[in-house]
MIDOSE-1310 file (N, C-alpha, C; in nm, 2 decimals, decimal comma, always signed):
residues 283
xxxx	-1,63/+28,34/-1,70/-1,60/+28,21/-1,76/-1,54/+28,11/-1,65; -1,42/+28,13/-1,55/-1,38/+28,05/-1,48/-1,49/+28,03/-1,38; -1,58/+28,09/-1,33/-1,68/+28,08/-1,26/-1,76/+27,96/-1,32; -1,77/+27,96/-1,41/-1,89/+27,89/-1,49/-1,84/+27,71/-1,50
xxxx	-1,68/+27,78/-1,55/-1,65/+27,61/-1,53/-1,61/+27,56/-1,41; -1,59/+27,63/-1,29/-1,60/+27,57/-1,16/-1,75/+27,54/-1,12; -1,87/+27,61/-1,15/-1,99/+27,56/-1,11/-2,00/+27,42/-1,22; -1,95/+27,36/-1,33/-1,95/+27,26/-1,44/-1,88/+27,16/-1,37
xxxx	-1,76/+27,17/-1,27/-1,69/+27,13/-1,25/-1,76/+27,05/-1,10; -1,81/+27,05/-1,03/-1,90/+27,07/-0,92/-1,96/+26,97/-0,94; -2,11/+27,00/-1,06/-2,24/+26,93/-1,08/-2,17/+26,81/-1,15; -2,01/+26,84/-1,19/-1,98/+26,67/-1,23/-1,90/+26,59/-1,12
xxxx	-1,88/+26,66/-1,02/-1,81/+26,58/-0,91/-1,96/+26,54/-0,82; -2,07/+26,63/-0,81/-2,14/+26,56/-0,69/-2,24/+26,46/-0,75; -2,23/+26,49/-0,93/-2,35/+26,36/-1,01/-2,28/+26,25/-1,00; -2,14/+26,22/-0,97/-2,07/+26,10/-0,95/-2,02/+26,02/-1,10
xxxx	-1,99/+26,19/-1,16/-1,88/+26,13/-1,27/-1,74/+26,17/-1,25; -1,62/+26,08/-1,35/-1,49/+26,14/-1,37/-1,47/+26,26/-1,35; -1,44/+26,36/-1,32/-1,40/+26,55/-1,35/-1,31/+26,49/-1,51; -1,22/+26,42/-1,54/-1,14/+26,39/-1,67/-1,20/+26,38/-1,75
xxxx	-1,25/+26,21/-1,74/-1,35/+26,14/-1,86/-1,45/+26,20/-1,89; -1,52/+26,23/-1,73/-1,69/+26,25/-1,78/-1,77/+26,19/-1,77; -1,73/+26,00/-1,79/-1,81/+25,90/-1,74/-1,83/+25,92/-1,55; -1,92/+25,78/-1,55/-1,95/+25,78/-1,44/-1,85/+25,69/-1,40
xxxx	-1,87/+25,70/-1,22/-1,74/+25,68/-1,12/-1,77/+25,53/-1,09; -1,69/+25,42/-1,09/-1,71/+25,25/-1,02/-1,71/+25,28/-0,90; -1,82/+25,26/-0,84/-1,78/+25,29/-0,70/-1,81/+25,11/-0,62; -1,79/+25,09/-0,53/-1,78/+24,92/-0,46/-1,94/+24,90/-0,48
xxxx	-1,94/+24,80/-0,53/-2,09/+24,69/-0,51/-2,06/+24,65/-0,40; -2,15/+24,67/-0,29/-2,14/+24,68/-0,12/-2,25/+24,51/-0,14; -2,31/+24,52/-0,19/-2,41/+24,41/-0,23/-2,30/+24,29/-0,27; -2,24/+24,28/-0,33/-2,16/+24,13/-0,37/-2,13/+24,06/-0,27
xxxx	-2,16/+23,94/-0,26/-2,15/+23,81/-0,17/-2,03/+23,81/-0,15; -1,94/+23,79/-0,05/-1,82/+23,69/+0,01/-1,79/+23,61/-0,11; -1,91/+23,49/-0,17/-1,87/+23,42/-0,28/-1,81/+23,46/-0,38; -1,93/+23,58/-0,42/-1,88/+23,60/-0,56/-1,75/+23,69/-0,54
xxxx	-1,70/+23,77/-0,44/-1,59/+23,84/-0,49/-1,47/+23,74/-0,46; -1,48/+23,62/-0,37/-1,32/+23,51/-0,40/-1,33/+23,48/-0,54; -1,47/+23,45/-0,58/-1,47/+23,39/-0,71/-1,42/+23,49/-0,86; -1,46/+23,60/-0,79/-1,39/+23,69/-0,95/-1,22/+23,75/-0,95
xxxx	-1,16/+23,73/-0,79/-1,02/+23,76/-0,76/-0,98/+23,66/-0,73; -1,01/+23,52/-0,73/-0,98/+23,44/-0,73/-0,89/+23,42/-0,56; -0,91/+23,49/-0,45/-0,82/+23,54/-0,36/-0,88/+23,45/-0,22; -0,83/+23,42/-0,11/-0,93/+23,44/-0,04/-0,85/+23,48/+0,08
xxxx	-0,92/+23,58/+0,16/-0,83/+23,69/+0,21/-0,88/+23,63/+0,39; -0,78/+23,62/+0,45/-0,78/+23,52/+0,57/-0,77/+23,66/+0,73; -0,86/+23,63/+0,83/-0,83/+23,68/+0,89/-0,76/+23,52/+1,00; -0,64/+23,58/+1,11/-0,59/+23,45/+1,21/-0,60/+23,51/+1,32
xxxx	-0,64/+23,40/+1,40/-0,58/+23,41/+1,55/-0,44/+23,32/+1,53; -0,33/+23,38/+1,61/-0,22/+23,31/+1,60/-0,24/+23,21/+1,75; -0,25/+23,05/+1,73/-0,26/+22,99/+1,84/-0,21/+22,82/+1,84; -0,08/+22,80/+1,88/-0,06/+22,70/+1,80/-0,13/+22,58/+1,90
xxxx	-0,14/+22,46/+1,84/-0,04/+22,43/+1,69/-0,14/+22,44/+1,60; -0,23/+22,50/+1,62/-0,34/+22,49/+1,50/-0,27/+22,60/+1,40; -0,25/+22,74/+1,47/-0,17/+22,81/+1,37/-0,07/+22,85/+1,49; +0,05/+22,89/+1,37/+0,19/+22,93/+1,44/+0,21/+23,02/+1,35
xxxx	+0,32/+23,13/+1,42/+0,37/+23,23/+1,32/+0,51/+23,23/+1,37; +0,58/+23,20/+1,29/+0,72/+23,25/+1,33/+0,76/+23,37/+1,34; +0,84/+23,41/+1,47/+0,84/+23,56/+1,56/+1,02/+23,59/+1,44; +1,04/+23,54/+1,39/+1,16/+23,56/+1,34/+1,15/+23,61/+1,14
xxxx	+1,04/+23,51/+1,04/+1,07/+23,50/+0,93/+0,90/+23,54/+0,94; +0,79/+23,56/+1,00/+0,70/+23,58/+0,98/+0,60/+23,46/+0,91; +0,69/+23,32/+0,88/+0,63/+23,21/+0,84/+0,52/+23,16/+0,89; +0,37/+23,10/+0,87/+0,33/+23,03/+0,93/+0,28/+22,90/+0,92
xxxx	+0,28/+22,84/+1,01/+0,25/+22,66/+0,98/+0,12/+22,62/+1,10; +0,08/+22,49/+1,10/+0,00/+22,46/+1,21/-0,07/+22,39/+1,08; -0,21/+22,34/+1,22/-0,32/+22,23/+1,12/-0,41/+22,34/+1,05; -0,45/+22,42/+1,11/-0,56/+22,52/+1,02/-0,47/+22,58/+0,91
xxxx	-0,30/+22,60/+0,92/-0,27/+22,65/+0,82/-0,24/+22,53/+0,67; -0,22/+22,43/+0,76/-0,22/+22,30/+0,63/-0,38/+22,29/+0,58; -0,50/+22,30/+0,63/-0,61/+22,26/+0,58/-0,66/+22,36/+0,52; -0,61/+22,50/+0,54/-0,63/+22,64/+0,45/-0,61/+22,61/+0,32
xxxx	-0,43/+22,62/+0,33/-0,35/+22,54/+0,23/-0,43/+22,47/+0,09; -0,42/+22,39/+0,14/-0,46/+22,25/+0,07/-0,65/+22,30/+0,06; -0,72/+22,37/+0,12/-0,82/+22,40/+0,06/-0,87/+22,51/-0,02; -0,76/+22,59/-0,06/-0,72/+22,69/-0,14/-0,66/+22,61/-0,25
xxxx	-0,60/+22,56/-0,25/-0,53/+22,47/-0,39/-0,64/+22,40/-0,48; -0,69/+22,30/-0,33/-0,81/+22,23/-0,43/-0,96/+22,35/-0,51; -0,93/+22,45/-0,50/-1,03/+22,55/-0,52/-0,97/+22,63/-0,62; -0,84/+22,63/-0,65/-0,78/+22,73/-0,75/-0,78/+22,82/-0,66
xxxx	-0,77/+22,89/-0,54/-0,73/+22,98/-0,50/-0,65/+23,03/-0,46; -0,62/+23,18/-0,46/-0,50/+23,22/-0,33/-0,51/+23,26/-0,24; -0,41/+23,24/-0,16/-0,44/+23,34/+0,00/-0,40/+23,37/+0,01; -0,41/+23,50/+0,10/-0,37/+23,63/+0,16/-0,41/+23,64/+0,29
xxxx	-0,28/+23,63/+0,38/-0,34/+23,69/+0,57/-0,30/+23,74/+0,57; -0,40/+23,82/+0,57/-0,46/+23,94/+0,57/-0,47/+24,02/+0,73; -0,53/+23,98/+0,79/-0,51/+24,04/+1,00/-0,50/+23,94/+1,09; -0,41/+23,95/+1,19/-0,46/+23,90/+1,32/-0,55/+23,95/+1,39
xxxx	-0,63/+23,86/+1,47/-0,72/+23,92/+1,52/-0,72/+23,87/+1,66; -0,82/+23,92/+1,78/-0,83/+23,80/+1,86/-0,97/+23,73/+1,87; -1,03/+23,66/+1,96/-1,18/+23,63/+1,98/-1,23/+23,72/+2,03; -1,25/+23,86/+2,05/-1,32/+23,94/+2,06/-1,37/+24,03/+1,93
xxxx	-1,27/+24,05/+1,87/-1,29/+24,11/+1,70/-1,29/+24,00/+1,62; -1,30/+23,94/+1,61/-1,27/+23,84/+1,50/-1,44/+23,81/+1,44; -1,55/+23,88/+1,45/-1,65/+23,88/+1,41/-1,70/+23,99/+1,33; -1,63/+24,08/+1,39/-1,67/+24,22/+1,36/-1,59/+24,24/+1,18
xxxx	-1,47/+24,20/+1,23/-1,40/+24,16/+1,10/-1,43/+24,12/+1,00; -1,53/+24,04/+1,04/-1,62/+23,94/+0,88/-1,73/+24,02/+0,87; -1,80/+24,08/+1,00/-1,93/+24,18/+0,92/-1,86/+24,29/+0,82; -1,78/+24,37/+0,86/-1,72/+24,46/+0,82/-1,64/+24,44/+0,67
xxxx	-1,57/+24,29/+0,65/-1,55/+24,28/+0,50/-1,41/+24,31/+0,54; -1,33/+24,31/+0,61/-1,18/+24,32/+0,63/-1,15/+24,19/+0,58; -1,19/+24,09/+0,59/-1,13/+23,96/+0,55/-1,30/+23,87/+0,52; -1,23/+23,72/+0,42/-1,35/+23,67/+0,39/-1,38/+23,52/+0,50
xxxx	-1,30/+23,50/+0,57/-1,31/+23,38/+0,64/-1,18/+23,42/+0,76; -1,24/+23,32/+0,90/-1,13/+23,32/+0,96/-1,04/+23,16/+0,96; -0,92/+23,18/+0,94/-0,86/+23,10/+0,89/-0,78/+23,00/+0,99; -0,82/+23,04/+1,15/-0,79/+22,96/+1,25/-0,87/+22,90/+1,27
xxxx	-0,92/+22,75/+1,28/-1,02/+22,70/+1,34/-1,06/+22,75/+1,43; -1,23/+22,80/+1,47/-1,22/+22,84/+1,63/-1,37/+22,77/+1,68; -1,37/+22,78/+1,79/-1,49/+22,69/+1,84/-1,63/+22,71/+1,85; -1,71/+22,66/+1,79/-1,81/+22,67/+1,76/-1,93/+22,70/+1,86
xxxx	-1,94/+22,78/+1,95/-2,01/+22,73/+2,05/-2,16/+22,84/+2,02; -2,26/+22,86/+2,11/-2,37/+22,85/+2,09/-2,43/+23,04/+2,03; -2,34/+23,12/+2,17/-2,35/+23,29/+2,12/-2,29/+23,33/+1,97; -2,19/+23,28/+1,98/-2,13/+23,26/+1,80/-2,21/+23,23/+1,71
xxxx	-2,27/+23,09/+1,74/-2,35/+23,08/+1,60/-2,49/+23,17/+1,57; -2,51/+23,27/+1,66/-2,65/+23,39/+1,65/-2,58/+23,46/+1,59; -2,43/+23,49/+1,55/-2,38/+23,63/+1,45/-2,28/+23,56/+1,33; -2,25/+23,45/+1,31/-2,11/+23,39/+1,24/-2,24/+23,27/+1,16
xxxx	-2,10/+23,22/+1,08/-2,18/+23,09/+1,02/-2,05/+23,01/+1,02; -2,06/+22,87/+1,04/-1,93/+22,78/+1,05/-1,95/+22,67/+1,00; -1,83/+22,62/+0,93/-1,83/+22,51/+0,81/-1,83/+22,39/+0,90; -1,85/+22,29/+0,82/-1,85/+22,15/+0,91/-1,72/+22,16/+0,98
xxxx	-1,73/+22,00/+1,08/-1,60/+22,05/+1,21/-1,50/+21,97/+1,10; -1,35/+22,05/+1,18/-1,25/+21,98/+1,15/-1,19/+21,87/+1,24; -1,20/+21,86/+1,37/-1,18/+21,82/+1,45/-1,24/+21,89/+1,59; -1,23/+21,82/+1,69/-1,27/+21,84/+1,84/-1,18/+21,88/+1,93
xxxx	-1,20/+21,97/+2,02/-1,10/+21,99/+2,16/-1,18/+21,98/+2,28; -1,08/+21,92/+2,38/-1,16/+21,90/+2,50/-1,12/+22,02/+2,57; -1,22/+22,07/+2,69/-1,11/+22,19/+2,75/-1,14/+22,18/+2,90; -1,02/+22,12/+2,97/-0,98/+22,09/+3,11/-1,00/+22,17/+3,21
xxxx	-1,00/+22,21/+3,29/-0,97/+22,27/+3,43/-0,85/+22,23/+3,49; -0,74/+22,35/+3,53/-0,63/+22,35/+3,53/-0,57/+22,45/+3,66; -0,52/+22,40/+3,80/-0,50/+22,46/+3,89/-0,32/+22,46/+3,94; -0,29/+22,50/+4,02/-0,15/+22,43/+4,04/-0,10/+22,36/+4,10
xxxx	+0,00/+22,29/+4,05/+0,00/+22,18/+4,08/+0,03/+22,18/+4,28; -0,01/+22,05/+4,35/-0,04/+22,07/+4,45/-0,19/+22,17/+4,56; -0,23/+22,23/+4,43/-0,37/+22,27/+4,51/-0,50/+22,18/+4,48; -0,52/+22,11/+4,53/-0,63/+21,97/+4,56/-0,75/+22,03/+4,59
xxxx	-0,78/+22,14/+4,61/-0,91/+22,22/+4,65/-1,01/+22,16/+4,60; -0,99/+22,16/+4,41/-1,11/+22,12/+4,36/-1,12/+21,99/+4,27; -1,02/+21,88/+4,30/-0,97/+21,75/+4,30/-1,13/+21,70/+4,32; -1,23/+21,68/+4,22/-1,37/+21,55/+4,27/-1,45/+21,68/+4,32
xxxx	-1,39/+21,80/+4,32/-1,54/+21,92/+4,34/-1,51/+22,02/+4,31; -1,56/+22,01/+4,18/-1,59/+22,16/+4,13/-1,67/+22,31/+4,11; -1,75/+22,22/+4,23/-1,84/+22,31/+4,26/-1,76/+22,40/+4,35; -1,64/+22,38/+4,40/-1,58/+22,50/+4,50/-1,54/+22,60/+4,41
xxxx	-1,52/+22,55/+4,32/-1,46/+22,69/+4,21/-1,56/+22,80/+4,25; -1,68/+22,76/+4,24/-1,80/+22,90/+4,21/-1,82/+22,95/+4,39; -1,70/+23,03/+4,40/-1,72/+23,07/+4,51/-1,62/+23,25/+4,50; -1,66/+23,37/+4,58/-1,64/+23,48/+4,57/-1,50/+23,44/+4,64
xxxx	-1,45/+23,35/+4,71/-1,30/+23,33/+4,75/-1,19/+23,29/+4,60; -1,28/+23,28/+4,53/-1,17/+23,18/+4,41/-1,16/+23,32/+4,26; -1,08/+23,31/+4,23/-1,06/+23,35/+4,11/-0,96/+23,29/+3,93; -1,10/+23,32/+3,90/-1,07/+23,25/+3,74/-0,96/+23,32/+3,65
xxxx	-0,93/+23,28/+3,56/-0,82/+23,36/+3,47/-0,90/+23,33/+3,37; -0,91/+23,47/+3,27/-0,98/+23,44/+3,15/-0,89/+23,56/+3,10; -0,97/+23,55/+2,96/-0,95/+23,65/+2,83/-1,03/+23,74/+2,76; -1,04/+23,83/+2,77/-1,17/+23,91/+2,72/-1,21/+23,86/+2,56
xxxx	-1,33/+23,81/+2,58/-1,41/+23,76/+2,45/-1,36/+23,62/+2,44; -1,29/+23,55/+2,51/-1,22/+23,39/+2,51/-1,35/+23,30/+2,57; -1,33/+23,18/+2,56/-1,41/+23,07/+2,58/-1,43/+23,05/+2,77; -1,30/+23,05/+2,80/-1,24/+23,08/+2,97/-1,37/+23,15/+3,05
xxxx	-1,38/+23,32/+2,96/-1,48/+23,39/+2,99/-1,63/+23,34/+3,00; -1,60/+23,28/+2,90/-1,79/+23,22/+2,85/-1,83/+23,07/+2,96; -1,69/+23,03/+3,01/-1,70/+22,89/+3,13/-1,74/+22,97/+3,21; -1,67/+23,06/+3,28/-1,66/+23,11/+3,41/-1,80/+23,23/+3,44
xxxx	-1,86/+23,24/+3,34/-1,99/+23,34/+3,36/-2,10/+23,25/+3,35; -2,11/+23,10/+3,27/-2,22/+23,04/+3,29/-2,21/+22,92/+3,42; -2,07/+22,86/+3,42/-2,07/+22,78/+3,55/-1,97/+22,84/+3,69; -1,94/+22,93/+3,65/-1,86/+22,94/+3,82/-1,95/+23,11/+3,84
xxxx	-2,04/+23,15/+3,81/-2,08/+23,29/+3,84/-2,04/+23,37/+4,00; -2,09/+23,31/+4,04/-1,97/+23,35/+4,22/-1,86/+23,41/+4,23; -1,74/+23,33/+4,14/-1,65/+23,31/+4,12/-1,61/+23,46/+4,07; -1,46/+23,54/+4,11/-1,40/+23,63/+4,03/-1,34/+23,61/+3,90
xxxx	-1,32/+23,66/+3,81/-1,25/+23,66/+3,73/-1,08/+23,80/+3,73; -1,04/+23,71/+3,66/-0,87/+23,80/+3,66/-0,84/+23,79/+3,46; -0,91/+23,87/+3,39/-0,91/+23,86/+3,25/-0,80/+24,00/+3,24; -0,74/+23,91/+3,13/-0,64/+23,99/+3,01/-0,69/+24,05/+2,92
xxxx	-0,65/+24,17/+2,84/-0,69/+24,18/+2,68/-0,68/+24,11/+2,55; -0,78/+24,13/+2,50/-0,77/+24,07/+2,32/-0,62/+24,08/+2,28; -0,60/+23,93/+2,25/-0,47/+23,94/+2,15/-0,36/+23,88/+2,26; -0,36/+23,91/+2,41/-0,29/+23,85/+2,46/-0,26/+23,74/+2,39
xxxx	-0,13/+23,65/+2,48/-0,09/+23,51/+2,37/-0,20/+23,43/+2,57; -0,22/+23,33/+2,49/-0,33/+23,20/+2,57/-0,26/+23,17/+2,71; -0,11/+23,15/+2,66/-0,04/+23,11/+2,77/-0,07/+23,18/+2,92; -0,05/+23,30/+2,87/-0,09/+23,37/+2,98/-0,20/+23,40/+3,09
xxxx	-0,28/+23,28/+3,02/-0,41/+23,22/+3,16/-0,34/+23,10/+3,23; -0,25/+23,02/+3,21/-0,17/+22,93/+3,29/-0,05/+23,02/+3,33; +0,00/+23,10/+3,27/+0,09/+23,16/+3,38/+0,03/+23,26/+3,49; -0,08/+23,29/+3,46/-0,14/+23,42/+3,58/-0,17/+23,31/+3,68
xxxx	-0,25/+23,18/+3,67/-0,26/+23,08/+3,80/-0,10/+23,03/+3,84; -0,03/+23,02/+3,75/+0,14/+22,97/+3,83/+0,15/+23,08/+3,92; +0,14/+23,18/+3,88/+0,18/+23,29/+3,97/+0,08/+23,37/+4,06; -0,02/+23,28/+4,07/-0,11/+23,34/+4,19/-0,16/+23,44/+4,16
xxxx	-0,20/+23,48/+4,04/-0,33/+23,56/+4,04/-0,45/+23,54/+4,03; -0,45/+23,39/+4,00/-0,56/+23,33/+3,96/-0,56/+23,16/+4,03; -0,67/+23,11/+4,03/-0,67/+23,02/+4,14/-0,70/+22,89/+4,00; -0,76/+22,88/+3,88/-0,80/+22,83/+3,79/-0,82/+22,88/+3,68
xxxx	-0,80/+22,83/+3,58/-0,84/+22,84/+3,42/-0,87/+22,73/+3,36; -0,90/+22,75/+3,26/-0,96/+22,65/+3,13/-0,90/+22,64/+2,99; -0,86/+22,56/+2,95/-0,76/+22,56/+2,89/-0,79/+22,42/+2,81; -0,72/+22,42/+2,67/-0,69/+22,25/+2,59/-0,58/+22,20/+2,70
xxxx	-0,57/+22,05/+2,60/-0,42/+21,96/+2,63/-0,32/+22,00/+2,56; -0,38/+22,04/+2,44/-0,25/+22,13/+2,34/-0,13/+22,21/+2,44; -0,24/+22,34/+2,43/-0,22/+22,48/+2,56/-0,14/+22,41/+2,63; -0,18/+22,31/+2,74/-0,10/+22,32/+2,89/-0,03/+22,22/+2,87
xxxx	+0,02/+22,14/+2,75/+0,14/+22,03/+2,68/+0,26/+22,16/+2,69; +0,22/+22,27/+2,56/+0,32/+22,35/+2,55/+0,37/+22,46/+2,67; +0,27/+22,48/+2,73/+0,34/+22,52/+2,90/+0,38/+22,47/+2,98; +0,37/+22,35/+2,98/+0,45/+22,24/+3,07/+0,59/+22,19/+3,00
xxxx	+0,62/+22,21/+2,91/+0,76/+22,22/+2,82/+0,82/+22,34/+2,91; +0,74/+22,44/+2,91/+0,86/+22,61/+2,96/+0,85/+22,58/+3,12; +0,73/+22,53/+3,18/+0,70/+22,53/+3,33/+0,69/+22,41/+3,40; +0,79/+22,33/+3,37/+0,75/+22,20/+3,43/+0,70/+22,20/+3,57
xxxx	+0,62/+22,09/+3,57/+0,52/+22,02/+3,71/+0,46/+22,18/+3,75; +0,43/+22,26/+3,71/+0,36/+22,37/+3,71/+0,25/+22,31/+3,76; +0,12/+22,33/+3,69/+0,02/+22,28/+3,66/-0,01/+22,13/+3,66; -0,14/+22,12/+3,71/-0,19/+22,03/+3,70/-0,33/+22,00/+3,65
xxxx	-0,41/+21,87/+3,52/-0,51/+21,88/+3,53/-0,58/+21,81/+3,62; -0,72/+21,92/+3,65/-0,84/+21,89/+3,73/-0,92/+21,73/+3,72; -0,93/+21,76/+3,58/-1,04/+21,72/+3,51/-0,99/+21,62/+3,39; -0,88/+21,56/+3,39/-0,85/+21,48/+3,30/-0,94/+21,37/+3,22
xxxx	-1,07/+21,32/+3,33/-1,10/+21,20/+3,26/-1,30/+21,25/+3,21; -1,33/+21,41/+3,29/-1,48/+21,48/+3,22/-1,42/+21,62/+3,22; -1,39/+21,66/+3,09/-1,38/+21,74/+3,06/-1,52/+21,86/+3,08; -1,46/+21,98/+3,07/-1,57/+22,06/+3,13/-1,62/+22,13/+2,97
xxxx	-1,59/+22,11/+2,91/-1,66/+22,12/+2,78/-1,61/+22,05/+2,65; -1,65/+21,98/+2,52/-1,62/+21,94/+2,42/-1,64/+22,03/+2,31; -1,53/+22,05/+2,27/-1,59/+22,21/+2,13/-1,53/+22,15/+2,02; -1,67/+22,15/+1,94/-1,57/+22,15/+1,75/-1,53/+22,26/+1,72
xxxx	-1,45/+22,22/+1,63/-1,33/+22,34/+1,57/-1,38/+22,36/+1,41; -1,40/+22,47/+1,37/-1,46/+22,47/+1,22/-1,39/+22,64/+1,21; -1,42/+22,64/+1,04/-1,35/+22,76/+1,05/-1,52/+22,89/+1,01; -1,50/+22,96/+1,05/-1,60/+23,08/+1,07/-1,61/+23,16/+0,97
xxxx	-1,79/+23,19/+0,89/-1,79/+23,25/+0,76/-1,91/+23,37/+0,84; -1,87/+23,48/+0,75/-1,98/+23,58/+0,78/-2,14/+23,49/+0,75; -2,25/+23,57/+0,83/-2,39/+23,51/+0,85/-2,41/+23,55/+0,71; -2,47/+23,44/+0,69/-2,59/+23,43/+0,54/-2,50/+23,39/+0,39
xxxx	-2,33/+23,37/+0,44/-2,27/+23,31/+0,30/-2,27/+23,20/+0,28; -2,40/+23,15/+0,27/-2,45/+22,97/+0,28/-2,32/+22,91/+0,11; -2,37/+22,94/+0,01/-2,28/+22,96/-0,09/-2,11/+22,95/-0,08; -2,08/+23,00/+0,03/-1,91/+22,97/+0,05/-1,92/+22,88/+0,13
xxxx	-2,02/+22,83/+0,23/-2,03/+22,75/+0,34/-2,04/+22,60/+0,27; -2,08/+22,63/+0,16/-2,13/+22,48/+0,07/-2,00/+22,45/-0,02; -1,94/+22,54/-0,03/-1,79/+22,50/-0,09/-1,64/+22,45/-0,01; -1,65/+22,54/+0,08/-1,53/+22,50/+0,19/-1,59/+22,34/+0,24
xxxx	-1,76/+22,34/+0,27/-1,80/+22,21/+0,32/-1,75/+22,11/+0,26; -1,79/+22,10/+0,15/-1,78/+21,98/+0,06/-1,63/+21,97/+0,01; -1,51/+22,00/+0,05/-1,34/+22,02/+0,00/-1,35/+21,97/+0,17; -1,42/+22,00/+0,27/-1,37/+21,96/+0,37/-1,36/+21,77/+0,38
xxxx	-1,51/+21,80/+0,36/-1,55/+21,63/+0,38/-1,45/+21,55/+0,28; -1,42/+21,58/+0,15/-1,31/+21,54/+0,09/-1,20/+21,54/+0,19; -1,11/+21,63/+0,22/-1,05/+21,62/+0,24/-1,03/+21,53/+0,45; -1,12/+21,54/+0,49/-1,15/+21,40/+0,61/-1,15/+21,26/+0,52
xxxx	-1,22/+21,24/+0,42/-1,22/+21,11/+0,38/-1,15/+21,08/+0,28; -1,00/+21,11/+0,25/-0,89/+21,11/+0,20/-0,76/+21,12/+0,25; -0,79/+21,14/+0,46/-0,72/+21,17/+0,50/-0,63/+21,25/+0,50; -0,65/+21,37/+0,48/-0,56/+21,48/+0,47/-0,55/+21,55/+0,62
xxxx	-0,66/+21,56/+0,68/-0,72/+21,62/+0,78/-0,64/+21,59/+0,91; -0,68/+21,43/+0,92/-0,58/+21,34/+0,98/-0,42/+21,36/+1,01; -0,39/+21,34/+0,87/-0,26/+21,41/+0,84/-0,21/+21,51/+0,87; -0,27/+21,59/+0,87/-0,25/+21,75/+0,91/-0,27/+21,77/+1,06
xxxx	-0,32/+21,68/+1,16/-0,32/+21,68/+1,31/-0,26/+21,67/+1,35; -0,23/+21,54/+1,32/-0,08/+21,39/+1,36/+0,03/+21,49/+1,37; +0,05/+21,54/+1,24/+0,21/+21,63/+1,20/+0,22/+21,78/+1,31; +0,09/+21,79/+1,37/+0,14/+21,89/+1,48/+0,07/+21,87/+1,60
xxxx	+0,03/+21,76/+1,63/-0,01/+21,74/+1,80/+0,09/+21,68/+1,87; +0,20/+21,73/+1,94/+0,28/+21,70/+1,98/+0,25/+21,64/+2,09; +0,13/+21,65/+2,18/+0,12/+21,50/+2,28/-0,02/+21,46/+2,23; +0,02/+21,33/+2,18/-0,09/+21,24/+2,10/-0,20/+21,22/+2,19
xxxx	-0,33/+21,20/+2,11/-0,46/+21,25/+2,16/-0,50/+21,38/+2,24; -0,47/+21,48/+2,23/-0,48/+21,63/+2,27/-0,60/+21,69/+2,17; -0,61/+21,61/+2,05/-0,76/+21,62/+1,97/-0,83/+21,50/+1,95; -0,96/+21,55/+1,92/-1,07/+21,44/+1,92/-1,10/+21,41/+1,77
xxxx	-1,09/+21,32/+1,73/-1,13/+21,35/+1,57/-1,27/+21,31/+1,54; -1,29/+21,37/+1,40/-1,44/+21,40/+1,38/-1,47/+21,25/+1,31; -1,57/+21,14/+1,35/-1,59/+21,02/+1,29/-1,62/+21,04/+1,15; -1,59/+20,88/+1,11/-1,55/+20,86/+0,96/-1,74/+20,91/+0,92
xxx	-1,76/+20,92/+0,81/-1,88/+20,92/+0,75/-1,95/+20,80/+0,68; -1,83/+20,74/+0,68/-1,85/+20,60/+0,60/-1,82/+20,47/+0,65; -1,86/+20,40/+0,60/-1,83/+20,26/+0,70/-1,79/+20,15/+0,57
């Protein structure tokens, strides 16, 4: 008899019912859209890069503030949702994250550029960043020539899976690189050139505003008046959630042409014009 109800017990664990009830087991609809599961938990579960001032986290209360955290915000409210951050990540995982379903959006603006958009999908821009060339201050080397960068004498500071990386392999190829790991904090491509490990990096005005606060007359920019790249800033949806991409879109554009967006810049770009803003739509 106990034989019999352990072989009973068995054909109901591997047919994929209860052993208690008897019914059959809920197991995950692997098939449900990004859409429809914010829409039935009403949730929307955030992966960040911590980088300010777009996002900040406080090292003390765990608080966070910045402009992608005000435009989250306020685009969770206008939506009836909640949010949940959910992981940090850096730019090297922060993709893998959304195929995988750890999180439903990343919630730091990040830049849109061209390898990205073959695996991600990205909502309209929020705004623009310029990104400079940045040496120390007093090295004039590549002052009106930047073609000396791309030389096996010079080395770049980058970040594994960072933008820095993606400059320095399509225009300085020559050139060495001196890269950190995922997750490092940013700074630390302007302090590896203060301190001579690196000859140049690539960097916002944000970035080298807030390291010129801890490093004064450190650094200097190259390139103040042609930036070596212009990148919009949008926030990043797994490929093919056209459906969530149509909803965050349209709360965005609201919120640009109501001024919120604006508002949410101003209140954390602490040296004015350090962003580009996205033109009006309307006239």
């Amino acid at each position: 008899m106990r034989l019999t109800a352990l072989l009973a017990l068995a054909v109901i664990v591997l047919s994929g019912c209860d052993p208690v009830s008897g019914s059959a087991k809920k197991t995950p609809d692997v098939s449900t859209s990004v859409f429809d599961r914010i829409m039935e938990t009403k949730t929307l579960r955030c992966g960040y890069i911590v980088y300010p001032p777009s996002l900040i986290k406080d090292v003390n209360t765990g608080a966070f503030s910045g402009i992608s955290y005000d435009i989250i915000t306020r685009l969770a409210k206008d939506l009836g949702l909640n949010v949940e951050w959910k992981e940090e990540v850096g730019p090297a995982s922060m993709i893998e994250g959304l195929n995988t379903g750890r999180y439903d959006l990343m919630c730091t603006s990040v830049w849109t550029d061209s390898l990205r958009g073959t695996v991600a999908l990205f909502t309209t821009p929020v705004y623009y960043t310029a990104m400079n060339v940045y040496a120390r201050t007093g090295d004039n080397r590549f002052n009106g020539n930047l073609a000396a960068i791309n030389s096996p004498s010079i080395t770049i500071a980058t970040l594994d899976g960072g933008l820095a990386a993606r400059i320095a392999s399509e225009d300085y190829p020559l050139a060495k690189t001196f890269s950190v790991p995922d997750l490092t904090d940013f700074s630390q491509l302007l302090l590896n050139v203060k301190v001579g490990k690196a000859d140049v990096t690539f960097t916002e005005a944000a970035q080298a505003f807030e390291f010129e606060r801890h490093n004064p007359r450190a650094m200097q920019n190259v390139t103040p008046d042609q930036p070596v790249r212009v990148l919009t800033n949008a926030f990043m949806i797994k490929q093919g959630e056209n459906r969530l991409a149509d909803m965050l879109n349209n709360d965005i554009r609201n919120l640009h042409n109501n001024g919120f967006i604006e508002r949410a810049i101003a209140a954390h770009e602490k040296q004015p014009g350090s962003y580009r803003r996205v033109a009006p739509a309307f006239r």
